[in-house]
MDAnalysis code that builds the backbone (N, CA, C; Angstrom):
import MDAnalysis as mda
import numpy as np

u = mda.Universe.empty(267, n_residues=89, atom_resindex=np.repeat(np.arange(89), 3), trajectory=True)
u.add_TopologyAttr("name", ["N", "CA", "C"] * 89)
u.add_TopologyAttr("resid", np.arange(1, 90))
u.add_TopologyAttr("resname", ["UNK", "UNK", "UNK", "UNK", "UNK", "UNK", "UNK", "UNK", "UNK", "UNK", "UNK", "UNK", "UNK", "UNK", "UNK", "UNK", "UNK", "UNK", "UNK", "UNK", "UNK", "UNK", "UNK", "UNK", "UNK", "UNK", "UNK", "UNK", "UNK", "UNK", "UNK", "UNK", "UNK", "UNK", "UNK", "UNK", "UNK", "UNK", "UNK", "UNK", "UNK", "UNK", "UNK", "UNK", "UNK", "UNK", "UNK", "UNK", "UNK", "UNK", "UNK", "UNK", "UNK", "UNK", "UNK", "UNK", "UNK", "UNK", "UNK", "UNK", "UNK", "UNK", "UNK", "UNK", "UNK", "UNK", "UNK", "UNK", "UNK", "UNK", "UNK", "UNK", "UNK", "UNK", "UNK", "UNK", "UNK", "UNK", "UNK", "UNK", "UNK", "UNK", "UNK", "UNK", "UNK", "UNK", "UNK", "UNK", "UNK"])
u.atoms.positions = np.array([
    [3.104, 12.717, -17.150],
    [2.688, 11.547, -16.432],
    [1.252, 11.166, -16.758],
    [0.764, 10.457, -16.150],
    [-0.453, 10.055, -16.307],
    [-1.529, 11.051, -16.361],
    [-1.356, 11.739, -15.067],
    [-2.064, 12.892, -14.432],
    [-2.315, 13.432, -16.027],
    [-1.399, 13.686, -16.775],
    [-1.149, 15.157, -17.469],
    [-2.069, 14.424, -18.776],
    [-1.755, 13.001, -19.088],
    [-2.399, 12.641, -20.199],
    [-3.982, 12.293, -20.070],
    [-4.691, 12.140, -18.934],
    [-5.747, 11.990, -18.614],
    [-6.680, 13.206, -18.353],
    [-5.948, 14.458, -18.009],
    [-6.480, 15.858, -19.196],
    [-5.983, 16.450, -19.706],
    [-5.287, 15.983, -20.669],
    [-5.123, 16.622, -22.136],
    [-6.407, 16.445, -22.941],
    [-6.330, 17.307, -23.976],
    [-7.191, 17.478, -24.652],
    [-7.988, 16.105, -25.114],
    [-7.412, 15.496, -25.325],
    [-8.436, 14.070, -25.509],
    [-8.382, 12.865, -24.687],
    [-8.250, 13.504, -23.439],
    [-8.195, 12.392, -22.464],
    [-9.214, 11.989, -21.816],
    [-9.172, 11.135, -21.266],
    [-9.952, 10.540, -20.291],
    [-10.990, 10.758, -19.318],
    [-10.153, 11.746, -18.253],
    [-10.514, 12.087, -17.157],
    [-11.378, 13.606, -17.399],
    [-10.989, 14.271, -18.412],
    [-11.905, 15.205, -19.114],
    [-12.776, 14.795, -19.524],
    [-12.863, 13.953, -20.265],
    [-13.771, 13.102, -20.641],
    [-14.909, 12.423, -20.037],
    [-14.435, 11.885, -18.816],
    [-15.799, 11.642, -17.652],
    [-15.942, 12.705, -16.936],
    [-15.356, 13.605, -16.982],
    [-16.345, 15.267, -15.979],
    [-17.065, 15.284, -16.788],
    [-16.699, 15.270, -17.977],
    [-18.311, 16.326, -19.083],
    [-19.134, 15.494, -19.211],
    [-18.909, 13.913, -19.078],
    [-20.257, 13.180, -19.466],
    [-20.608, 13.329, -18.038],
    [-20.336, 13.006, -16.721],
    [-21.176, 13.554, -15.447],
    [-21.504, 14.641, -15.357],
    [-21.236, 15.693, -15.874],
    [-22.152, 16.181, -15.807],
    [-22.923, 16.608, -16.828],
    [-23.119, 16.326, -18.062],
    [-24.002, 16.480, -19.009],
    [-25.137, 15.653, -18.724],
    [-24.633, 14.316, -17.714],
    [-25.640, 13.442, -17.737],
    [-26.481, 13.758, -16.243],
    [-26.302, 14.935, -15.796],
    [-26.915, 15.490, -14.598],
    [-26.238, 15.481, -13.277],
    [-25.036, 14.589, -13.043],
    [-24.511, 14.806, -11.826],
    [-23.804, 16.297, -11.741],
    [-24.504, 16.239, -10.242],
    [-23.989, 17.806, -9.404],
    [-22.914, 17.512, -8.685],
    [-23.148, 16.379, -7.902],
    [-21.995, 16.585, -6.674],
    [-20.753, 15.804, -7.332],
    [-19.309, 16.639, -6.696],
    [-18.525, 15.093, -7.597],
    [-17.412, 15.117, -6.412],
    [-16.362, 14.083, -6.357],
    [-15.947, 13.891, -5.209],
    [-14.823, 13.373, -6.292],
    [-13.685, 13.989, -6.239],
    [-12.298, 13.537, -6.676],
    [-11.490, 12.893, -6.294],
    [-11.265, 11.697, -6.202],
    [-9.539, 10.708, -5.566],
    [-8.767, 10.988, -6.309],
    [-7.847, 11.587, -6.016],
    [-6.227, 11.689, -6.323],
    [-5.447, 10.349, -6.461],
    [-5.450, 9.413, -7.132],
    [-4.968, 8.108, -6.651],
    [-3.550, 8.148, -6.976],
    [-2.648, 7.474, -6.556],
    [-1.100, 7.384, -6.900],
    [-0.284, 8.115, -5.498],
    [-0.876, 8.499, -4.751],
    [-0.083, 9.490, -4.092],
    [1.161, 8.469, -3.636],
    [1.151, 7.529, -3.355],
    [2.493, 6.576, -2.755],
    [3.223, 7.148, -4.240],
    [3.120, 7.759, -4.987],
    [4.474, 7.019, -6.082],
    [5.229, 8.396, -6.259],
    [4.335, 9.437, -5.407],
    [4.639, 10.924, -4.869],
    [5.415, 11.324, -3.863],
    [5.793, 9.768, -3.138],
    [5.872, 9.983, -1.921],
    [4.956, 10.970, -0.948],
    [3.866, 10.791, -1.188],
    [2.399, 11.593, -0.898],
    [2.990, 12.586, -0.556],
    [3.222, 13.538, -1.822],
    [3.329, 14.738, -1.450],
    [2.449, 16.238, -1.725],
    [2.409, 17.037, -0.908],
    [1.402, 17.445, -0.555],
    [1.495, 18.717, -1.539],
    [3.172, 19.034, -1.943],
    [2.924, 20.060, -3.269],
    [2.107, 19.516, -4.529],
    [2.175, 18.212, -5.070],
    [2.057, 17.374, -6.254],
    [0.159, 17.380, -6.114],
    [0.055, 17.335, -4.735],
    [-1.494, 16.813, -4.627],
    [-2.500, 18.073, -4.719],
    [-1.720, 19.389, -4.399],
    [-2.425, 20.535, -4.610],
    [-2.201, 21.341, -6.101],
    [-0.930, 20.704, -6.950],
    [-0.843, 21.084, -8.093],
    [-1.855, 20.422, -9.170],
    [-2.449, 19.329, -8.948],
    [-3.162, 18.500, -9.458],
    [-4.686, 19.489, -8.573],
    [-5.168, 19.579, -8.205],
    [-6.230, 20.377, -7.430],
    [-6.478, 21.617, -8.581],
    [-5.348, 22.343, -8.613],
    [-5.286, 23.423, -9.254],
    [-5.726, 22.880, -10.639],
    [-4.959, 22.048, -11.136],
    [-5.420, 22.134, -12.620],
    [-6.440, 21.090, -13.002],
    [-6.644, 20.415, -12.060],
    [-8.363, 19.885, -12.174],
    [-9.052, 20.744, -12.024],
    [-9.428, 21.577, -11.069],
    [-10.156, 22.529, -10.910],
    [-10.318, 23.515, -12.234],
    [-9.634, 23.628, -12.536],
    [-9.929, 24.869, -14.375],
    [-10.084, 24.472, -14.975],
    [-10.369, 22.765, -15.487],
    [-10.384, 22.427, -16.207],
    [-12.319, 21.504, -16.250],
    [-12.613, 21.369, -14.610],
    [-13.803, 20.971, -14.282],
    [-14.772, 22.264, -13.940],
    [-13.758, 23.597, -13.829],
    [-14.816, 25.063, -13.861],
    [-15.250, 25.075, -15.368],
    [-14.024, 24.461, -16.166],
    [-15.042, 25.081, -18.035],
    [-16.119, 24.019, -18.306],
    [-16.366, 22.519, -17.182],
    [-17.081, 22.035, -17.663],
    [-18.448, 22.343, -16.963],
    [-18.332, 23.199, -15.869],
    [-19.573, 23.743, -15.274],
    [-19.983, 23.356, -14.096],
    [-18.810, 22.500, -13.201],
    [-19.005, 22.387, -11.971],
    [-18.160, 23.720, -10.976],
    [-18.692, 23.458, -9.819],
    [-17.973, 24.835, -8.972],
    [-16.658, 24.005, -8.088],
    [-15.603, 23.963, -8.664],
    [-14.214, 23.236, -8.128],
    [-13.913, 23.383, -6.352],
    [-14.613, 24.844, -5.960],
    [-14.991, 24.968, -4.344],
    [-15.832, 24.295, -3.983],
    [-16.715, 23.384, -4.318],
    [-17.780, 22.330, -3.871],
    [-17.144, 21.439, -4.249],
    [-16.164, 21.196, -4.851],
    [-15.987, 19.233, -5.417],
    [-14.706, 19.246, -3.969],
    [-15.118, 18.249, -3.684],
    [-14.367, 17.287, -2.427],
    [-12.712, 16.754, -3.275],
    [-11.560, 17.484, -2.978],
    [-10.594, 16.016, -3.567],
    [-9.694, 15.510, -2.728],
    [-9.749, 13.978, -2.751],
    [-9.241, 12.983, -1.666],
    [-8.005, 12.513, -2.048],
    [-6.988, 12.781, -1.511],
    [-5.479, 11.992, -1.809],
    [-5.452, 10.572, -1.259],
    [-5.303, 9.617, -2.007],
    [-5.627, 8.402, -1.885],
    [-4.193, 7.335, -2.473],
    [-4.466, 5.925, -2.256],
    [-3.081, 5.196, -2.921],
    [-4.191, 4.313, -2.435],
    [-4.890, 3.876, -3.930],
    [-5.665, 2.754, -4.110],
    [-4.726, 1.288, -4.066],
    [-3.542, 1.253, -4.133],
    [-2.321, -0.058, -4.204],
    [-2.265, -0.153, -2.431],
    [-2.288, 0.518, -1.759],
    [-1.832, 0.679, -0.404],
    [-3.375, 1.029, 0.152],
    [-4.496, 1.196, 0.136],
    [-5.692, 1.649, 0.817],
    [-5.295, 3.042, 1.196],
    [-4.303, 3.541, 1.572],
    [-3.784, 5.271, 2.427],
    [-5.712, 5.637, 1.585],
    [-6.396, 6.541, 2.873],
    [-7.486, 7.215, 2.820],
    [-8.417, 6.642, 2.341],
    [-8.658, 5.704, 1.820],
    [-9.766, 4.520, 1.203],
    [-11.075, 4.391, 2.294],
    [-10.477, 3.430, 3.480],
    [-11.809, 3.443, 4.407],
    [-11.189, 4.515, 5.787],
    [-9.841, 4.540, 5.867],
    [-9.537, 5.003, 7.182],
    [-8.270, 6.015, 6.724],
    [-7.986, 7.077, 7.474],
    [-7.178, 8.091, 7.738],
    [-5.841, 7.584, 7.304],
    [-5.128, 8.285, 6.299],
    [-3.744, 7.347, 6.536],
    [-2.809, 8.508, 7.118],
    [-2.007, 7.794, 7.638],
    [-0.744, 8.443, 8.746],
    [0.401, 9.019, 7.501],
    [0.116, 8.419, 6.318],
    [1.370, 8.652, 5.273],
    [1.133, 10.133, 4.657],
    [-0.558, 10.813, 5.414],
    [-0.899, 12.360, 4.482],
    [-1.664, 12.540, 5.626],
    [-0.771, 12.987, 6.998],
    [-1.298, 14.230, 7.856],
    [-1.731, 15.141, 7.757],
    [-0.938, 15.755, 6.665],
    [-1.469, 17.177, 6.018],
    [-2.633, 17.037, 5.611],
    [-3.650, 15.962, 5.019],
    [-4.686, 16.298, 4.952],
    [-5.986, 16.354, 5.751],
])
């Protein structure tokens, strides 16, 4: 899926961890976006956690300090307010 091609080896989303932080950012704060197409689910959103996280530890951030937010930028769910569609979080 998307997820998977945006860190693969020449993707994207690998791609902007290492320039934030090469370019000095410390703190980083992750949105999960898509969760509606998950039916916000809460295995999918922690499997994605997991492998962001090993992949933003080799770039030298601490994955226990980065914040990640399950979100559905199409629908707002967690944007400005709490959504009811991810209790679990």
């Amino acid at each position: 899926g998307e997820f998977e091609a945006g860190i693969s080896k020449d993707g994207q989303t690998r791609e902007h961890a290492l320039l934030a932080f090469t370019l000095g950012v410390r703190q980083l704060i992750v949105a999960v976006n898509k969760m509606d197409t998950t039916k916000w689910s809460e295995d999918r959103f922690n499997e994605i956690i997991k492998e962001t996280s090993n992949f933003i530890k080799k770039v030298g951030y601490n994955p226990k300090a980065v914040a990640f937010v399950p979100i559905s930028g199409w629908h707002g769910d967690n944007m400005l307010e709490e959504s009811p569609n991810m209790t679990w979080y």
